[in-house]
Residue frames relative to the residue before (quaternion, step in Angstrom):
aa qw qx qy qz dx dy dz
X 1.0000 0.0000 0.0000 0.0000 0.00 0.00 0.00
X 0.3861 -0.6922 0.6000 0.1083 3.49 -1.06 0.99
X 0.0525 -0.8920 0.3728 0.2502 3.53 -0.15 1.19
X 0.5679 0.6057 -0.4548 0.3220 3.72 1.22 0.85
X 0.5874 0.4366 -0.3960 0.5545 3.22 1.61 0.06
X 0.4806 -0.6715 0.4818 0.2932 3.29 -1.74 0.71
X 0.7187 -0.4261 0.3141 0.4508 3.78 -1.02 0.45
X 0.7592 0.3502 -0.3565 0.4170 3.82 0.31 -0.90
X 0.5773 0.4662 -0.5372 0.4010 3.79 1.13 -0.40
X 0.5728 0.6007 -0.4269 0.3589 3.80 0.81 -1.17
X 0.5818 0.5888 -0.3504 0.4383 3.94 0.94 -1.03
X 0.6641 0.6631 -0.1204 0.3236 2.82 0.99 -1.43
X 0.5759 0.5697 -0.1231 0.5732 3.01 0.82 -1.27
X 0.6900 0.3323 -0.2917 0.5730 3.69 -0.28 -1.55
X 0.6380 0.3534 -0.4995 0.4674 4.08 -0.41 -0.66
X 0.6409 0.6642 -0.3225 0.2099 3.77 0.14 -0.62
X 0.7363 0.3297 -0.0880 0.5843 3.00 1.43 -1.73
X 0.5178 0.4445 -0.3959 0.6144 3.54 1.46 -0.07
X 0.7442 0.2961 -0.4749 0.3648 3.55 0.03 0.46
X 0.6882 0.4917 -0.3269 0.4215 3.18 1.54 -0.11
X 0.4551 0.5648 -0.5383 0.4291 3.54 1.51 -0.07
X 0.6601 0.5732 -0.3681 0.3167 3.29 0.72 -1.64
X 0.8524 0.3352 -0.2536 0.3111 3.92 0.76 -0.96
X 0.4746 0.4952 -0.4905 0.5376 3.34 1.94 0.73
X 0.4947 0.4946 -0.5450 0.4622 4.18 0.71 -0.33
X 0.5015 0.7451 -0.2198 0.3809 3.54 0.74 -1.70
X 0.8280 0.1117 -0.0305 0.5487 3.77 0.24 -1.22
X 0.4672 0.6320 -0.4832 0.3859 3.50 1.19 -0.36
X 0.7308 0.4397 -0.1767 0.4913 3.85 0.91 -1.73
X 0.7832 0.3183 -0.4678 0.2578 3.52 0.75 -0.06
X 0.4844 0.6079 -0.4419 0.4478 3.30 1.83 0.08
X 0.6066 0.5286 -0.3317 0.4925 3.87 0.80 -0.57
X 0.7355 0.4002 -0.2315 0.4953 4.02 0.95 -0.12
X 0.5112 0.4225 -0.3241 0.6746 3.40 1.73 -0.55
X 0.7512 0.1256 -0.2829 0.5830 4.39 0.33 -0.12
X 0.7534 0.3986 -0.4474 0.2707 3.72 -0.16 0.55
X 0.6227 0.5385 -0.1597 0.5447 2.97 1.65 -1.29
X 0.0964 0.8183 -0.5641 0.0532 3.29 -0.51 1.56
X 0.3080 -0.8180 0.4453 0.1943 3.67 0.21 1.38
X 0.7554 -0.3171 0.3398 0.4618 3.82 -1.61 0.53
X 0.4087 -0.5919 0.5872 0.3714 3.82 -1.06 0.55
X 0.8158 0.4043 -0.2334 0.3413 3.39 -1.06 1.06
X 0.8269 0.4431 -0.1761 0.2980 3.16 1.81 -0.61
X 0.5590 0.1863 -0.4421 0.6763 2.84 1.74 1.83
X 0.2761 -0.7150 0.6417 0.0277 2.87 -0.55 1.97
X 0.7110 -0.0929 0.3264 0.6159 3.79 0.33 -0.91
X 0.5164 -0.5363 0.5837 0.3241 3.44 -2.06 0.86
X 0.5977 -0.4937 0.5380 0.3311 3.37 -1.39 0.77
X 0.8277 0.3133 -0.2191 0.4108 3.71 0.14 -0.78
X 0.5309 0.3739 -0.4404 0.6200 3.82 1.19 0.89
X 0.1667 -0.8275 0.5334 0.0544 3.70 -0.47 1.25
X 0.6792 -0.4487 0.3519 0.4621 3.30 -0.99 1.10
X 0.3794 -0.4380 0.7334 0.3554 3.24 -1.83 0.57
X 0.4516 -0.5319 0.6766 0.2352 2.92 -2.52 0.73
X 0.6892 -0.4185 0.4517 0.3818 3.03 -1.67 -0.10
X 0.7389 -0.3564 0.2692 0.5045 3.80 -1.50 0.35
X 0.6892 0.5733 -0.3065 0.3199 3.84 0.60 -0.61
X 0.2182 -0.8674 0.3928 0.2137 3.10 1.26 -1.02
X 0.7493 -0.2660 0.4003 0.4556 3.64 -1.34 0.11
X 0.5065 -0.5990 0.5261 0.3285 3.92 -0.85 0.39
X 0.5970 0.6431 -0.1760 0.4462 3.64 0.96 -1.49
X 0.7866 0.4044 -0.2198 0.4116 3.15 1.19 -1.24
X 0.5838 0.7465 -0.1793 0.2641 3.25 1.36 -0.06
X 0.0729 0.8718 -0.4604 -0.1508 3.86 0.39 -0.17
X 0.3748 -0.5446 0.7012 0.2671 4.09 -0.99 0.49
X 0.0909 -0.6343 0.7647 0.0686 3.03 -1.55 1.23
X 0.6480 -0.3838 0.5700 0.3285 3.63 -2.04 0.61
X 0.5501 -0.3924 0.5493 0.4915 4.01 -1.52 0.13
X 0.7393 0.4871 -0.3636 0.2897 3.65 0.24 -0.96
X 0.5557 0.5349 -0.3579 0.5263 3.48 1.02 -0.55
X 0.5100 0.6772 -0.3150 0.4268 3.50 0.88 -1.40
X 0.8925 0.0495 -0.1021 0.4365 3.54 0.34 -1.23
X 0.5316 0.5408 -0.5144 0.4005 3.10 1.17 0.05
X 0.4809 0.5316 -0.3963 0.5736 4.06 1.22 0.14
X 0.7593 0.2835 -0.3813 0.4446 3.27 -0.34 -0.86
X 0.5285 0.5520 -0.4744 0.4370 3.93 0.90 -0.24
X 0.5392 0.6593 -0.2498 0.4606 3.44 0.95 -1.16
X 0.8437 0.2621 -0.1836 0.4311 3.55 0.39 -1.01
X 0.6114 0.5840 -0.2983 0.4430 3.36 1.47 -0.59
X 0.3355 0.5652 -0.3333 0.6759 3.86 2.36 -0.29
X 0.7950 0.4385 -0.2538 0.3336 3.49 -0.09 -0.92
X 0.6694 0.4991 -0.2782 0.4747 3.47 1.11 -1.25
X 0.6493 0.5831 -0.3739 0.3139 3.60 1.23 -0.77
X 0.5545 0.6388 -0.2712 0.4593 3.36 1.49 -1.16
């Protein structure tokens, strides 16, 4: 016991550095498993919940018809854009 600090800061305190040992052990092991741990070639192709990219065409849904005027008022847009 420190006798210029009061008991609840000392509590205090000790919960602190025990939460900070706990969140350097904590990140120590996943950085040592993300650079040591080298799994089977192949056995993460990709997260299940990020779906393959489509081809240049895409998803119908994803798609939208534009008017001639959009048409060029876009390609004007990009031809502004390409100059910059």
């Amino acid at each position: 016991m420190l006798p210029s600090i009061p008991l609840a800061r000392e509590i205090g305190l000790a919960v602190l550095l025990v939460a900070a040992l706990v969140w350097v052990i904590g990140l120590g092991r996943v950085l040592w498993e993300t650079r040591f741990h080298h799994p089977e070639p192949g056995a993460h192709e990709g997260l299940a919940a990020i779906p393959a990219q489509r081809g240049r065409a895409g998803h119908p849904m994803e798609t939208v018809e534009l008017t001639e005027e959009e048409e060029r008022a876009f390609a004007g847009l990009i031809r502004t854009i390409a100059l910059h």
